[in-house]
N, C-alpha and C positions, 0 to 999 in steps of 0.2 A: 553631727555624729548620729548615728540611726543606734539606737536601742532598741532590740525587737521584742522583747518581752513584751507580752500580749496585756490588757487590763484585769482578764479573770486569772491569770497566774500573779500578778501583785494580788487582788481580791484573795487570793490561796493564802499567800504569805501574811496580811495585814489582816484577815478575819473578814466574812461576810455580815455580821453584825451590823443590821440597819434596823434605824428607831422611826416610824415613820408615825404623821399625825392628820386627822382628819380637816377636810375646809371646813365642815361648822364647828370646830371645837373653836375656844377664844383665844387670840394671840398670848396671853396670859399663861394659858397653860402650855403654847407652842415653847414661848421662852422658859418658860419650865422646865419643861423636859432638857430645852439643852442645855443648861445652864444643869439639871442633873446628869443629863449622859456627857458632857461634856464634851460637846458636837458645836457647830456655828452654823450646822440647816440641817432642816429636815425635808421629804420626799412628806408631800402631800398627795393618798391615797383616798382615791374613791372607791370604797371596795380595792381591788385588785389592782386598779389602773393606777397611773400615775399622772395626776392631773395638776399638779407646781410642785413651785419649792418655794421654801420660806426658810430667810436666813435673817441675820442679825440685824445685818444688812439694811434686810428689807423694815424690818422692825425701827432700826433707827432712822430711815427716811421718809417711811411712810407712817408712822406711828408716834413716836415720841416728836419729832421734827413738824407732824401737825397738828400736834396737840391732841390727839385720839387718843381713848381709854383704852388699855390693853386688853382688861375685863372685860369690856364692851363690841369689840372690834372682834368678828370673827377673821379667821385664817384666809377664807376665800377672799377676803375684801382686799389685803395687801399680798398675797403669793406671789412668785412670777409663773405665771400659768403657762409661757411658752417655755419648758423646761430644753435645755440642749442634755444631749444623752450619748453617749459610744454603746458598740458592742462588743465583747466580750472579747473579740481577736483583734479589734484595734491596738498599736502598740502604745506604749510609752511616751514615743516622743512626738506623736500625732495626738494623745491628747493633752500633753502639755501644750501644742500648738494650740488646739480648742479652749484650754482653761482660757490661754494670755488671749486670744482673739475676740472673744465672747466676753473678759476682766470676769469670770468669775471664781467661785474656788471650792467649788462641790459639785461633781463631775456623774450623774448614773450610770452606772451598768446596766447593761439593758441587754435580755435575749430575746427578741421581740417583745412581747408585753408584758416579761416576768422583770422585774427590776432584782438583779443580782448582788449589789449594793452599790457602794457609795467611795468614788476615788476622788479624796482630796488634792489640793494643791501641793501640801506637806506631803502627803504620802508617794506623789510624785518627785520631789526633790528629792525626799529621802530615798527613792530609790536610785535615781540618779547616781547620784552621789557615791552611795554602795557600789556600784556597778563601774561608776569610773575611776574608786578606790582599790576594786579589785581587778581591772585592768592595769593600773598603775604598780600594780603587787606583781602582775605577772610578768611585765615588761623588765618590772627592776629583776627580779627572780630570772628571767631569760640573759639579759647583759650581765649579772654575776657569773652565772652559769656559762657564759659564751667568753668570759677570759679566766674561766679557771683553769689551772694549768695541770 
């Protein structure tokens, strides 16, 4: 089933609100932040660019799993630095394909170099979901409609 809605109109509806953190700050404070914005990755910024990401994730396999200080371990040491990204008219169900191919589940907007925000994997089901709830609304609504007498 092709869902065409584009990434920047979910970004419309879900909020452009992105928390991002720098490679020398320490994972300490990376887990910080999301554990306060209440996020599972951040978009790791160089100035302007977007140079990783850092998720929970990565904190639990590269960090507590080797025994590393989270105090002590800067952000660049464990980010994934090859970030995968869409743009902004990518649909829906093209980057669902990318979260599952890629197993990840924080997805960037991207309009060339500006980073737009951040489509998660929830944010994609949940739209899903809406979307073939409100197909299934209109469908029942056309067959009521088509033997009323």
């Amino acid at each position: 089933m092709e869902i065409p809605t584009a990434a920047k109109t979910l970004l419309e509806h879900k909020g452009r609100e992105v928390w991002t953190i720098g490679p020398d700050v320490t994972v300490f404070e990376a887990i910080k932040m999301m554990a306060d914005k209440n996020v599972g990755a951040l978009p790791v910024m160089d100035g302007t660019k977007l140079v990783g990401m850092i998720s929970e994730r990565d904190y639990m396999s590269k960090v507590v799993l080797k025994g590393k200080s989270s105090k002590e371990t800067p952000v660049k040491d464990i980010m994934t630095c090859k970030v995968v990204t869409v743009g902004p008219d990518h649909n829906v169900s093209k980057c669902m394909e990318i979260v599952t191919e890629h197993h990840i589940r924080h997805l960037p907007v991207m309009d060339g170099d500006e980073l737009l925000g951040i489509v998660s994997i929830g944010d994609l089901v949940r739209w899903i979901i809406a979307t073939q709830k409100m197909t299934i609304e209109q469908l029942e609504a056309y067959i009521a409609g088509g033997y009323a007498a």
